[in-house]
N, C-alpha and C positions, 0 to 999 in steps of 0.2 A: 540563775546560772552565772558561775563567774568567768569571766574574761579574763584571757591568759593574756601574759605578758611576751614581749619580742615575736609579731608573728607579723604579715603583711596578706592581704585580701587580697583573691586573684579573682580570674574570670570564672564565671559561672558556678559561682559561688565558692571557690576551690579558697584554699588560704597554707601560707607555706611557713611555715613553722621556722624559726629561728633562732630558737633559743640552744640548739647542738650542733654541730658542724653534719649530722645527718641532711637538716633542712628539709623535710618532708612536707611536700606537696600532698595537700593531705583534702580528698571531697569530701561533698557533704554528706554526711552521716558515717563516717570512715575516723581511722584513731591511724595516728603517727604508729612506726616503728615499736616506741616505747610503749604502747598499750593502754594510755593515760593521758594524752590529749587529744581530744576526740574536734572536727568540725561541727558544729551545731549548727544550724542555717546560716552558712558562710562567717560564722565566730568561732575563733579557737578559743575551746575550754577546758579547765582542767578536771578532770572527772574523779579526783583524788583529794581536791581541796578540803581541807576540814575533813577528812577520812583516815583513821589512825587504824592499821591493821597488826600491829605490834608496840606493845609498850612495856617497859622493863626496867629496873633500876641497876646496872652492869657497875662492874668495876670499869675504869678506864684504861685500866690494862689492854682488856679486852677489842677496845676497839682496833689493834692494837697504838695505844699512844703510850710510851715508857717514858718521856721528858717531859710529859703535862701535868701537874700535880698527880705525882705519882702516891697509889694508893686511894687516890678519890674516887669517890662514887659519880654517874651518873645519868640522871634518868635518858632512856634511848627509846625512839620512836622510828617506825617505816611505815611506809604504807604498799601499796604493788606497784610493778611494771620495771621497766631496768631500758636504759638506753641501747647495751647491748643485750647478745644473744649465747651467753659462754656455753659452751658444749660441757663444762664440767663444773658450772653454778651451784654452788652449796646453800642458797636460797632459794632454788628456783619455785620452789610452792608459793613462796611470795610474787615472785616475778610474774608468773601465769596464772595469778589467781585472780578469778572474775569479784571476787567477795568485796562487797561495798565496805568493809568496815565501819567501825565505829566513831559517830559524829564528835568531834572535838573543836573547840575554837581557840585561837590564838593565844588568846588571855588565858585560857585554861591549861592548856599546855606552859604557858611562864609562871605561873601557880603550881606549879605541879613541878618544874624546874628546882625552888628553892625547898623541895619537901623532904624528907625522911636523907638527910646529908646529903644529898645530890648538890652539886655544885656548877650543873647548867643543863642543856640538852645535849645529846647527841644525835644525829640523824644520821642513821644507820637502815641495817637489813638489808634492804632494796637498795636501788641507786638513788637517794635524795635530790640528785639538782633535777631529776624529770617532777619533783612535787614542786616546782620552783615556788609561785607565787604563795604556797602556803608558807615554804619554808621561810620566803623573805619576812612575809610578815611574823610567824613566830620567832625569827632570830629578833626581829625589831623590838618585840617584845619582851625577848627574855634579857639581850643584851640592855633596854631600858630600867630594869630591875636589877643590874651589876651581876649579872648572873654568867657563863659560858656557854658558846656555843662552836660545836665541834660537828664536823662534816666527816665520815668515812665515803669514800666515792670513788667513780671510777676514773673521775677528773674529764668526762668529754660535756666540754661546755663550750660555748664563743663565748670569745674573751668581753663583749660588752655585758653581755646578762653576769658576768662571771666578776667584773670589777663593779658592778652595782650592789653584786651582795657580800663582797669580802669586808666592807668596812663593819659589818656584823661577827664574824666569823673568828675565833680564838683561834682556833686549830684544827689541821686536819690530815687523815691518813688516808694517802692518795694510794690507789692500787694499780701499780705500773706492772704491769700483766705481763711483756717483752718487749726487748729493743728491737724486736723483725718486724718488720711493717707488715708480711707478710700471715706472721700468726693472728695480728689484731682482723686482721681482714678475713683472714679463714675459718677462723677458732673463737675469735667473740665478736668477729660480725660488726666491727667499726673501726678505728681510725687510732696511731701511734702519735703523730705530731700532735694535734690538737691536745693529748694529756702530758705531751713535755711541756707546751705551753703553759699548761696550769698548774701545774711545779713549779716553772719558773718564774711567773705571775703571782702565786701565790704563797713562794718563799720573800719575795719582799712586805709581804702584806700581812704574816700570820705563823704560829707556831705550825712546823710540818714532820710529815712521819712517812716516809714509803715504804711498800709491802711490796714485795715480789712471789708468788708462788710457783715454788718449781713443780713442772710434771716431766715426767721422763718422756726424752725422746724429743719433746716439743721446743723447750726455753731453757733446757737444764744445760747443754753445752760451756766450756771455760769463757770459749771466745760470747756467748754472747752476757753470761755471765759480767765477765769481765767489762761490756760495753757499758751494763749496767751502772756497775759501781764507776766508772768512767762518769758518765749521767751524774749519778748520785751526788760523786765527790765536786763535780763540775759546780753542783750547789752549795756546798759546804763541807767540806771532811767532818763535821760537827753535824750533818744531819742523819739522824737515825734509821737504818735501814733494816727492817724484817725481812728475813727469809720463811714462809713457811709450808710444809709439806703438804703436797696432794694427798686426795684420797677418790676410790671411784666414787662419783654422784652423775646424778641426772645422765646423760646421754654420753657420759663416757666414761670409760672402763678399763683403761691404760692401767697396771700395775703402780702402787702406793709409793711415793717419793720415798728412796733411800737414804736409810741417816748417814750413808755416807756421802751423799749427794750434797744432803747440808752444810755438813763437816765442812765439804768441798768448798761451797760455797760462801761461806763464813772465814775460811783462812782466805779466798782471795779478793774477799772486800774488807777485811783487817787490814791490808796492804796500805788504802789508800782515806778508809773512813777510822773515826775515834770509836761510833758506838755502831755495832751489829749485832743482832738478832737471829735467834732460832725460833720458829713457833714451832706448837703441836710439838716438844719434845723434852721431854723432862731433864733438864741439863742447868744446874745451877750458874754454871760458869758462860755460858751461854745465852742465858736473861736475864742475868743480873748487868748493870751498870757499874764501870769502875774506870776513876779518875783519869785519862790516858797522860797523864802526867807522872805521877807519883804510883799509879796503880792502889788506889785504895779502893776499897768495896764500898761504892754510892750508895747503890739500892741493892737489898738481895731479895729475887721473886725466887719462889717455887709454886711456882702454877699461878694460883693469883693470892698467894699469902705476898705480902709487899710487906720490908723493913727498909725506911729510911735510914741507914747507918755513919755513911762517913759524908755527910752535906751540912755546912752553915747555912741557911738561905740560899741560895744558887751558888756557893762556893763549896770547895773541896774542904772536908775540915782538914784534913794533913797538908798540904802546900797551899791552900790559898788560890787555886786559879778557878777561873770565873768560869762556870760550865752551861751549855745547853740546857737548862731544864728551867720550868715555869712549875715553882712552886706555890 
């Protein structure tokens, strides 16, 4: 049995979990919130370690990262269980699945890193920081082999477990779900500050990407729209921001985000950021990158065919000015 990290022993054998601003008081023979650290006779464990329920070799697009070596491949891994609870989870057969998966160890996953052009890991599907202690040690791993390691997440971590593993960590796509405090609470069943935190913590520490998905009715408003890229630009007018569209899953059933909703969305964070994002929408102008200088075409995607076009190394070939992107 392995021994989780960030937890503290209570009375009668209880042990309160630490490592997310849930902090679950969690008895014995009982699992946290997230489904995946269990008390074991007054020891917090992680019941996910070394267990790989998804592995894949994705474009990097995909997660979505468009300023990280764009066009590269990378191997992706999850396992179950999620810190939240979203009422419209496009993974949730991962999140509620009891299935032990398949045994994998550290070394084997950074083997498996530099294989078939992959150019690091990803830790995707599920929400990766509830796998914490695997994942530290495979980032350890794969980043000792000059490899990459990229987090897709929901970003609810305490900020100590959260700077112990970023000095591993290349990049990552943080999913800021809304600026209402009220929706996180309602609707994915955790907590708005605690993921500005880790934005903000770890845009000094690492290449970043945020995703917002709109549903109607819920988060899709100008005003909070607008608070968003507010947020966003707050970090950088140069940090990349995805928009992408709902669709019904799992336990809700709200009508499918309008592409005019996008539209929307995308001219009023133009405003204030250089690069924005449509997902799920077939729109060249849209997911492609282009210079906000000079207007040249960086990158042109259609779906996930990627052409590097107008880029020296991190610079623009037509003006020369030094761009966001980790090539």
């Amino acid at each position: 049995m392995r021994e989780a990290l960030f937890y503290r022993k209570l009375e009668n054998s209880g042990v309160k979990c630490l490592l997310c601003p849930h902090q679950c008081s969690i008895a014995e023979g009982k699992t946290g919130i997230c489904g995946v650290r269990s008390n074991r006779n007054g020891v917090l464990s992680p019941e996910t370690f070394g267990r790989v329920l998804a592995c894949n070799l994705d474009p990097i697009e995909k997660k979505p990262l468009y300023h990280f070596h764009p066009g590269g491949r990378i191997l992706s891994i999850g396992a179950r269980g999620c810190s939240f609870r979203c009422e419209f989870c496009q993974n949730w057969q991962m999140v509620v699945s009891k299935a032990s998966g398949t045994c994998v160890s550290s070394d084997e996953v950074a083997t498996m890193a530099g294989g078939n052009g992959s150019i690091g890991v990803a830790y995707t599907y599920n929400e990766p920081l509830i796998w914490y202690e695997f994942l530290l040690e495979c980032a350890e791993r794969v980043h000792g082999k000059g490899l990459k390691n990229v987090l897709v997440t929901n970003g609810f971590i305490n900020r100590e477990p959260l700077e112990e593993l970023l000095p591993f960590i290349d990049a990552m796509n943080i999913d800021l779900k809304s600026m209402d405090p009220d929706f996180y609470k309602t609707i994915v069943k955790g907590g708005l500050s605690p993921v500005l935190e880790t934005c903000r913590t770890a845009r000094d520490s690492c290449h970043i990407e945020i995703t917002n998905l709109l549903i109607p009715s819920l988060n899709d408003s100008d005003e909070l729209i607008m608070e968003l890229v507010d947020f966003v630009a707050g970090l950088g007018r140069d940090t990349p921001l995805h928009f992408s569209a709902y669709f019904p899953c799992y336990r809700m059933q709200i009508e499918p985000t309008p592409i005019g909703t996008l539209q929307r969305a995308y001219d009023i964070a133009r405003r204030k950021l250089d690069y924005v994002y449509l997902g799920n929408v077939r729109d060249r102008d849209a997911g492609s990158s282009y210079c906000p200088d000079c207007s040249l075409l960086l990158v042109e995607r259609q779906g996930y065919e990627i052409r590097v076009k107008g880029m020296q190394g991190n610079r623009c070939a037509g003006c020369g000015k030094p761009l966001p992107f980790i090539v």
